[in-house]
N, C-alpha and C positions, 0 to 999 in steps of 0.2 A: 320860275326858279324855286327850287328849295331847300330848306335846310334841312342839314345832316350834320349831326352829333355823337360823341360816344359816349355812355353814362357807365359808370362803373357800376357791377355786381354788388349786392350786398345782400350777406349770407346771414340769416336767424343767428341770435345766438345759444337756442335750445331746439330742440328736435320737436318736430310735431309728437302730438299725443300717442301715445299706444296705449289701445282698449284691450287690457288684458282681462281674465277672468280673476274674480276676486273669491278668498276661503271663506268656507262655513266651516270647516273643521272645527275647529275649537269652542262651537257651539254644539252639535252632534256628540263628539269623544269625548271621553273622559281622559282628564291625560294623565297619565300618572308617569310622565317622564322622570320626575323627582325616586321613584323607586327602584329606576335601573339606570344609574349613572354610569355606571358599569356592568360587564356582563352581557351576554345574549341571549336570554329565555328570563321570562316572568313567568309566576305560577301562578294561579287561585284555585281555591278548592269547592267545591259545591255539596250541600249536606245532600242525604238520601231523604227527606224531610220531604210530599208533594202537601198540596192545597186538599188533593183527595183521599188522606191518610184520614182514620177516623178512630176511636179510642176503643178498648175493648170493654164490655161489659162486665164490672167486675161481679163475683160468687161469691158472696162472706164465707170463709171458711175452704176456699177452694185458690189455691195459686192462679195467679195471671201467666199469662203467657209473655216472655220474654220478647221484643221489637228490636229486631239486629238494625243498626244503623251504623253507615260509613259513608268517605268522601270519597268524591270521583275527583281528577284533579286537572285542570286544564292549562294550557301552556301557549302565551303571546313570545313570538320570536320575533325578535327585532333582527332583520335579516333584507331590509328595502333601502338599497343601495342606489342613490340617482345622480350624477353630473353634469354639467355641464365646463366647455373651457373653448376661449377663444383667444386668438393673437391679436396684441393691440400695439402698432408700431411707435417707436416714441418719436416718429418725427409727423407721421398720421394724427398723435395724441397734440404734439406743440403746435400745428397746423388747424385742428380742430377749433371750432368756436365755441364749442362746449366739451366737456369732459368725456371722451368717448367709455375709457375704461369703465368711470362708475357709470355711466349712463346706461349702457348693456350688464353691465353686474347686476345693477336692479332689476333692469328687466326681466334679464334671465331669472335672478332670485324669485321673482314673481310667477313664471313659468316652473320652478321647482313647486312652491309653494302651490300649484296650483297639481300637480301629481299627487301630492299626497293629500289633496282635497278630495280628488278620484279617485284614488283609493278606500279613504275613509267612508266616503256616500257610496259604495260599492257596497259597503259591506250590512246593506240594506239586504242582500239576497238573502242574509242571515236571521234577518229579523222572525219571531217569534210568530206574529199574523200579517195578514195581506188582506188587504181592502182592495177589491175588484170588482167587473160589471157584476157578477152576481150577489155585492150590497148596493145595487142602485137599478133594480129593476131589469139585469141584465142575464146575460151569459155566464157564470161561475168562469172563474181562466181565462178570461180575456180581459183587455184593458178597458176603462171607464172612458166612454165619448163624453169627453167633459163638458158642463154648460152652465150655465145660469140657473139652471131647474134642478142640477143634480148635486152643485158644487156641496152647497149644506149638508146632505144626504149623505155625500162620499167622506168629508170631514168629521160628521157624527160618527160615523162608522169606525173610525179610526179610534176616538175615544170608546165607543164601547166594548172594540177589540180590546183595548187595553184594562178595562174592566173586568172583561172577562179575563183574562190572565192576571187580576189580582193586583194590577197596577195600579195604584190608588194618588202618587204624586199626582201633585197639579200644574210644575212647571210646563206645561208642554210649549211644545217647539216645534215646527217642522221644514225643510229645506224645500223648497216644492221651483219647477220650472218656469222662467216668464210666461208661460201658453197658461199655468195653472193660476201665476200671480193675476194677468189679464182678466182669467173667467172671476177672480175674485172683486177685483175693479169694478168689474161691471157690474155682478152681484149687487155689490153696492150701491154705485152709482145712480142704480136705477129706480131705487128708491127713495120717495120723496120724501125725506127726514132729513132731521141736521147732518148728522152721519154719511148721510148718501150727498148730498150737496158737498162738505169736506171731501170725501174719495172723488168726487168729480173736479175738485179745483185743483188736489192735490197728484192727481194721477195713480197714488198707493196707496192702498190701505195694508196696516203689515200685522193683522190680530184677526181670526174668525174662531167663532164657537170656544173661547180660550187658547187655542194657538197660537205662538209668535210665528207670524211667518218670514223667511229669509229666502230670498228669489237668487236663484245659483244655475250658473251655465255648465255646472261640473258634473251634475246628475250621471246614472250610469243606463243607459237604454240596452231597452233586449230586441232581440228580433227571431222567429225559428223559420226554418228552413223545412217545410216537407221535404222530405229526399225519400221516395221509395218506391221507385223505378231505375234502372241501372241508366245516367244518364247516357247520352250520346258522345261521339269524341266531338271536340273544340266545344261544347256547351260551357257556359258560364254561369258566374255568381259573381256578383259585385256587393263588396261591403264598403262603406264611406268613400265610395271612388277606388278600390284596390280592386283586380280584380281576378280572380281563381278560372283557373280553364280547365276543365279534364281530356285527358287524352289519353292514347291505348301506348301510347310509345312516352317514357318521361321525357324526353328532350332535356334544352336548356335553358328554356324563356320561362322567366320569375313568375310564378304564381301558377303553375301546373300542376295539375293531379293525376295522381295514375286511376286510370280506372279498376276498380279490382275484382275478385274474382265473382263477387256478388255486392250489392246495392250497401249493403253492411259495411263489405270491407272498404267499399268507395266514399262513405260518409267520414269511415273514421281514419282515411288518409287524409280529407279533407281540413276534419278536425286536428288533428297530427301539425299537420304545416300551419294553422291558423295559430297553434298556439306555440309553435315554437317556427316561428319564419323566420330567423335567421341560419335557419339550418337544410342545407339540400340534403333529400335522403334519397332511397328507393324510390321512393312513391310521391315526394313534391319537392319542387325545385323551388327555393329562399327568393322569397322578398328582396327587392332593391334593400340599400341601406335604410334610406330614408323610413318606406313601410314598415320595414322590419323593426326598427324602433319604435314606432306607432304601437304597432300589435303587438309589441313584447312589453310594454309599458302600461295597456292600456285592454288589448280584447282577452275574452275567453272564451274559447268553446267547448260544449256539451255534448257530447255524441248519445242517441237514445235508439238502442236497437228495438226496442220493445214497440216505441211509437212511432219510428221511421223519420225520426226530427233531429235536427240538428240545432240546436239553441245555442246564439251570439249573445254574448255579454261584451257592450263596449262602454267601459270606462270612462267619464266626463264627457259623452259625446253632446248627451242633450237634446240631442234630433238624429236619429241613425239613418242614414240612405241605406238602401237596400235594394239590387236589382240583381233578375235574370235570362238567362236566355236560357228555356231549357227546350227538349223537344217534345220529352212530356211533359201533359197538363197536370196531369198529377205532383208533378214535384213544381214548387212555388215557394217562394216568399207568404206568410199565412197573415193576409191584414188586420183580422183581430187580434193578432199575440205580437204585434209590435207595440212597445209598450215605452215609455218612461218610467221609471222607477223612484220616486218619489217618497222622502224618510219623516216619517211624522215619528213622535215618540219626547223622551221627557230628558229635558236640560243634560249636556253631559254626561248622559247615561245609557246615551245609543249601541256605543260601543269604545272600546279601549284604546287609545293610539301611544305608544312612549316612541318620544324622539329624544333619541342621541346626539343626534345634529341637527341641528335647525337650517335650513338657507343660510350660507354664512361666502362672504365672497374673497378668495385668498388670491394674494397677486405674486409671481416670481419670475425672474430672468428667463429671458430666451437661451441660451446659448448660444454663441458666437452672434448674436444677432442683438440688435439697437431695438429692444423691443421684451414686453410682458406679456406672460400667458396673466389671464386673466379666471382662475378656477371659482366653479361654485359645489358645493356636495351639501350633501344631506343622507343621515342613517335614521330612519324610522322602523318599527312592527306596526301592525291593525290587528286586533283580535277581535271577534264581536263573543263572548263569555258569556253564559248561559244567561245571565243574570240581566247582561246587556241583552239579549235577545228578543226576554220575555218585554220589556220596555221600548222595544221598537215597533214599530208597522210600516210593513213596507205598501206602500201606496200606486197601484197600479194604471195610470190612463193614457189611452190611445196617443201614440206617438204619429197624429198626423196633421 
């Protein structure tokens, strides 16, 4: 014989954890939120003054020659509009064991907050120099196969980029990926001194060659596309699981390209629908919703008729997938120029961010309904300003 019982359920009364990504913004930008409380355009001006101006040699008794000098004038738009809003029932909310409303507000807030981290570390494309394999005994233009033997090598590099453009602060800082935080571990690690013993107990070490370092899943990866053969109809191209088909007829299934009249016009429909996927046109048919937020939030593409390349910029990806099906061998995904991009450069000076709205989480009536929307917004600009420019380095290594 046996016993049988019924035991009651009982329900946590907080949600398991969500691993969200966490900001480095506000160590990279400069914020100058404080000087556009209002308004939408910031200016600064930049003198005509170079490093490689030089004095004339004066003639006692003969005029100098007169030095015209003026300002060029540059302009941050605060123009980055992002929300989010969900319905939260008020009998779901009294039912609840814990607070559904603010529980998902955070979250969400943290998922804003993490946009405009992507965008900020984006704006590394801008930076002044670029540290790549050809500072580490490599191929100029292609990403750094990062390691233990190189890591120093690629880090120094970075500082005397910055030397050479005159940069002389000492705060530096850089954002760099867990693959680059790793090869630094080890670096460490593996040396027998108090220092390497610490990184070994500790798992991090967060300072090389005077850089602070801060380990971010926000980074923005690149990836380029040979395209230069006209492809085939139904060939593909896959970006982070989304995936482009080209075809001779546009049909009406999401992510189709028209093939066009040459290899040219075929890349730059491609590019067309990559960067604006919410839109079916002539030549490619819109993104689900889902995607189409993705890549309107977060990719951009490059079209290069001169090189026959199609360069992806994808926003906080961190690690890009990249696949195809082509018929020519010639057109490919190019595995040395998939890259992470990676922002060394000095305190706060990377580049410009002013936010108008911060994450902020506002709650109001449903109409006719027992129940609150739950809103989040946020108004940000990014400008990277010459000035910021010259202070950054964008940091290049193999995204694999």
């Amino acid at each position: 014989m046996a016993n049988s019982f019924n035991f009651a359920d009982i329900r946590a009364r907080t949600q398991q954890d969500v691993f969200l990504k966490k900001s480095v913004a506000m160590v990279i930008a400069q914020n100058e939120s404080r000087a556009i409380s209002y308004g939408k355009t910031y200016k600064r001006n930049y003198s005509s003054v170079s490093a490689t101006d030089v004095p004339s040699v004066v003639v006692r008794g003969t005029d100098m020659t007169v030095t015209d000098v003026s300002d060029t004038t540059e302009t941050l738009t605060v123009d980055k509009q992002f929300g989010v809003t969900i319905a939260i029932n008020d009998w779901d909310e009294i039912q609840s064991a814990y607070g559904l409303a603010m529980t998902y507000g955070d979250q969400y807030g943290e998922i804003m907050k993490s946009q405009m981290d992507a965008d900020v570390l984006y704006e590394v494309v801008n930076a002044y120099s670029t540290v790549d394999a050809g500072d580490t005994w490599g191929t100029a233009g292609q990403g750094i196969d990062l390691s233990t033997t190189n890591v120093l090598t690629t880090v120094m590099a970075a500082t005397k980029k910055l030397h050479i453009a005159n940069v002389w602060d000492t705060d530096f800082v850089a954002a760099v990926s867990p693959k680059f935080e790793n090869i630094i571990g080890l670096y460490y690690g593996a040396k027998v001194t108090d220092l390497g013993d610490d990184v070994s107990l500790n798992g991090y070490f967060n300072k090389i060659a005077g850089f602070k370092l801060y380990s971010t899943n926000n980074l923005t990866c690149s990836a380029v596309l040979a395209l230069s053969v006209q492809p085939t109809a139904n060939d593909t191209v896959t970006i982070q699981g989304v995936t482009f088909t080209f075809v001779s007829s546009i049909g009406a299934t999401a992510g189709n390209v028209l093939i066009g009249a040459d290899v040219d016009a075929t890349r730059a429909n491609l590019a067309t629908l990559i960067n604006a996927p919410s839109t079916t046109t002539a030549t490619g048919v819109a993104l689900s919703t889902a995607n189409a937020r993705t890549f309107t939030a977060r990719v951009i593409a490059v079209n290069n008729n001169t090189a026959d390349t199609l360069t992806v910029y994808f926003k906080g990806a961190n690690s890009l997938t990249t696949s195809s099906s082509l018929t020519s061998g010639s057109n490919l995904w190019t595995a040395a120029l998939k890259k992470q991009l990676n922002v060394f450069g000095i305190r706060n000076k990377c580049t410009t961010l002013i936010a108008q709205k911060m994450p902020t989480v506002e709650r109001t009536r449903i109409p006719l309904q027992f129940g609150d929307y739950i809103k989040n917004g946020m108004l940000y600009g990014v400008k990277t300003f010459k000035d910021n420019a010259q202070r950054m380095v964008k940091v290049d290594i193999l995204d694999n």
